[in-house]
DOVEXVEX-765301 format. One record per residue: residue number from 0; residue in one letter; x negated, y, z of N, C-alpha, C in turn. Coordinates in pm, 1 decimal. Atoms other than C-alpha are relative to their C-alpha. Example, Ala and Ser with C-alpha at 12.3 -4.5 7.8 and 13.67 -1.06 7.14 Angstrom:
<rs>
R  lokol  kelum      n_px      n_py      n_pz     ca_px     ca_py     ca_pz      c_px      c_py      c_pz
R      0      a     -89.0    -119.0       0.0   -1230.0    -450.0     780.0     -90.0     120.0       0.0
R      1      s      82.0    -119.0      -6.0   -1367.0    -106.0     714.0      77.0     109.0      73.0
</rs>
This chain:
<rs>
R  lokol  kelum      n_px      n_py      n_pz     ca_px     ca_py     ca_pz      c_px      c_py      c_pz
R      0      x     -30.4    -132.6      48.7    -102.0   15383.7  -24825.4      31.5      -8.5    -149.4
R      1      x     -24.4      12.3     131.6      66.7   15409.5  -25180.9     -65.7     104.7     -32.9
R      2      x      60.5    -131.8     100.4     -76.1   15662.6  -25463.2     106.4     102.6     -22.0
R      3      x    -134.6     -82.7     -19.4      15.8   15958.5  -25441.1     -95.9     152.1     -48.8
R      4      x      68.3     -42.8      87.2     -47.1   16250.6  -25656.4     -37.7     173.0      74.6
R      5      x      41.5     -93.3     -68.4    -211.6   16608.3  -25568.6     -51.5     150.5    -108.3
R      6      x      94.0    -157.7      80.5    -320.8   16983.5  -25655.3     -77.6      34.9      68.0
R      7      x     115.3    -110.1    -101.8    -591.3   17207.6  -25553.7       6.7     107.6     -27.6
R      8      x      -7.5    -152.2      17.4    -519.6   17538.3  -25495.8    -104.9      51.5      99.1
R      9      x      69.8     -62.3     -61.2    -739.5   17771.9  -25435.4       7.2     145.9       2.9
R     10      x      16.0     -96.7      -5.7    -778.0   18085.8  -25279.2     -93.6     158.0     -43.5
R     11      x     136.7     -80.3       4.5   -1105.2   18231.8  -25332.4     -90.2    -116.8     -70.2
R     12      x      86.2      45.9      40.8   -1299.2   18155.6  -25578.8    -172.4      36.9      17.9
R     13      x     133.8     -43.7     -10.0   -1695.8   18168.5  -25423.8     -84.7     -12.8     -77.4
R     14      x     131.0      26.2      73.7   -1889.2   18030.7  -25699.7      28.0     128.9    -131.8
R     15      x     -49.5      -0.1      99.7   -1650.8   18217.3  -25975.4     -14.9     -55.8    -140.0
R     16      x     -58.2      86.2     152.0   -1630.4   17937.2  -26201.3     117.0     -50.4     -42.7
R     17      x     -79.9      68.6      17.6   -1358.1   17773.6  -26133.7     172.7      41.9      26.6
R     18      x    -132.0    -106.5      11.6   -1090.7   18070.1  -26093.4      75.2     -21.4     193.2
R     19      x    -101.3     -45.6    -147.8    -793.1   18115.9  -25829.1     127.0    -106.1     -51.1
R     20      x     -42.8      65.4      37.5    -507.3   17928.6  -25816.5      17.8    -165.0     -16.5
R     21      x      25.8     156.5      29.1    -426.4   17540.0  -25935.2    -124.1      21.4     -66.6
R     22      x      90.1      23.9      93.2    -754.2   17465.1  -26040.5     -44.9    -172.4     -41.9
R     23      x      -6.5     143.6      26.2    -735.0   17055.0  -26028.1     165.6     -29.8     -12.5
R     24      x     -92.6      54.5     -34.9    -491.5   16803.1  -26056.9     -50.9    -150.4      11.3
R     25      x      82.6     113.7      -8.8    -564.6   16478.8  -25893.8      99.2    -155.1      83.1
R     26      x      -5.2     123.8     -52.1    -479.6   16128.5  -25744.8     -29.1     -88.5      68.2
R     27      x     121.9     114.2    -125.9    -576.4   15934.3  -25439.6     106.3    -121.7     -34.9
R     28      x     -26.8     149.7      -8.2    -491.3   15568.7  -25516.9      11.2     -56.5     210.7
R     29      x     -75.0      88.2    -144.7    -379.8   15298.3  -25256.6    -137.0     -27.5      81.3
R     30      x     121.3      52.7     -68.5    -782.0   15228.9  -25181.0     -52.9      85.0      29.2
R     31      x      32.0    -100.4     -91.2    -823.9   15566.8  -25095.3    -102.6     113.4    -106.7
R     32      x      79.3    -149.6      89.9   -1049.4   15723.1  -25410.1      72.7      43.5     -82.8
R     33      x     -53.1    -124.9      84.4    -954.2   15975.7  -25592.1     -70.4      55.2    -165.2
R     34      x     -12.5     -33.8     125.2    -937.7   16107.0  -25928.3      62.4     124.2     -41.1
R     35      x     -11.6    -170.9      34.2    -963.3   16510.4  -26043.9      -1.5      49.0    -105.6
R     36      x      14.0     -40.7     103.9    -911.3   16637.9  -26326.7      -5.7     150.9      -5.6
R     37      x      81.2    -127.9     -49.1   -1064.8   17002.6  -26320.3      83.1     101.2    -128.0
R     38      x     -76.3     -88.1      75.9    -857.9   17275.7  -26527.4     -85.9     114.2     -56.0
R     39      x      90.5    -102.3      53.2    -973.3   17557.3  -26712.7     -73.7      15.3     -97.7
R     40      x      85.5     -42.3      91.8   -1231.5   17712.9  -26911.6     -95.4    -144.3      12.5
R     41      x     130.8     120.6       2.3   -1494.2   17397.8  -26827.6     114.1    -138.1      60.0
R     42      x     -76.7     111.5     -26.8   -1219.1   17119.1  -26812.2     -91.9    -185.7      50.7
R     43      x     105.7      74.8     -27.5   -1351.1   16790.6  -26644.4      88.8    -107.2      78.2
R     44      x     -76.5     112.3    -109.5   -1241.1   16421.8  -26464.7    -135.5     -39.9      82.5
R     45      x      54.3      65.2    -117.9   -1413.3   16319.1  -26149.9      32.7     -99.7      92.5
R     46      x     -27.4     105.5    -130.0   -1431.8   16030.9  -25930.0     -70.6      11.4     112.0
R     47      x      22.3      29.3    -159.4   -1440.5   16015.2  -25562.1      22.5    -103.0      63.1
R     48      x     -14.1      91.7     -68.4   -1475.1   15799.9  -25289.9     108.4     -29.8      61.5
R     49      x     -74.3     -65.2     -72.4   -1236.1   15979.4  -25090.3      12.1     147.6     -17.0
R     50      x     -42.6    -108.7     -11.5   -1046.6   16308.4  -25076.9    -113.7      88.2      91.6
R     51      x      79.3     -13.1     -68.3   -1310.2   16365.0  -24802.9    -140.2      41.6     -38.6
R     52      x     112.0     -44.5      45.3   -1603.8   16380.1  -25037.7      -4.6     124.7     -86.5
R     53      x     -24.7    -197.9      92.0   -1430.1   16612.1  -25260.6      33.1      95.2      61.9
R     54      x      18.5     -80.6     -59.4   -1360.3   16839.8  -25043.3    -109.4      31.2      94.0
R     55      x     191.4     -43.6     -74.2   -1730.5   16878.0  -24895.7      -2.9      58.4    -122.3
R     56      x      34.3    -103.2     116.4   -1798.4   17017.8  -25237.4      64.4      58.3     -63.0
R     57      x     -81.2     -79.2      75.5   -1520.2   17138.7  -25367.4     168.0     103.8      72.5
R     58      x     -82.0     -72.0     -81.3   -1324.6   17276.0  -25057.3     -52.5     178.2      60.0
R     59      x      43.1    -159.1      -8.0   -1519.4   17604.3  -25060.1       4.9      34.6     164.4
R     60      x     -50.8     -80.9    -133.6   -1487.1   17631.8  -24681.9     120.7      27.1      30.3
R     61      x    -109.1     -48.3     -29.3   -1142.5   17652.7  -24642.3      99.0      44.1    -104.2
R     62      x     -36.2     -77.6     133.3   -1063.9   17838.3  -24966.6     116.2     -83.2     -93.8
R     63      x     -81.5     105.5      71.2    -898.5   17523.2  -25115.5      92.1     -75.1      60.8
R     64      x     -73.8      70.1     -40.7    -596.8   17366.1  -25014.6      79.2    -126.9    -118.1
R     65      x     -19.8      79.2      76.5    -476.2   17059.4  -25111.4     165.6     -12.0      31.1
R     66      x    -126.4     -15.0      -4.8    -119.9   17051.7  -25205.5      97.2    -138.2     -71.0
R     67      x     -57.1     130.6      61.3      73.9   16728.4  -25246.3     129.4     -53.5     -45.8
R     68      x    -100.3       7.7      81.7     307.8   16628.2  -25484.5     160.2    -100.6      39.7
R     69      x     -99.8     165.3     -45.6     472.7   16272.4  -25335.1     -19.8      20.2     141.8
R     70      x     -41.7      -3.2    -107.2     474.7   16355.5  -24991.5    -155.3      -2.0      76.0
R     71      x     109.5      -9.2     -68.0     223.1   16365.5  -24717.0     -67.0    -152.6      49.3
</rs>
């Protein structure tokens, strides 16, 4: 799998911290973790294992879609 780059939009913000809208912009590499960089008022980079972990905590239930830049 090549790297390939990503947004997170979200619908609903449940916690309201992290707004509506693009609220990341991120990167899953060829080995599969990922890299977020968090927008906004509390700006922030995160590493993941997988797209998979970040979205357990940061997919709100549905609320967040991930929208990809280089193709699917």
């Amino acid at each position: 799998m090549p790297m390939r780059r990503f947004l997170l939009d979200r619908a609903v913000d449940n916690t309201g911290v992290s707004g509506v809208g693009v609220v990341a912009e991120g990167v899953e590499f060829s080995s599969g973790n990922v890299v977020m960089q968090w927008l906004g008022e509390h700006p922030s980079i995160v590493v993941w294992p997988d797209l998979r972990h970040a979205l357990a905590v940061h997919g709100h239930d549905g609320a967040t879609t991930v929208r990809w830049l280089d193709g699917v």
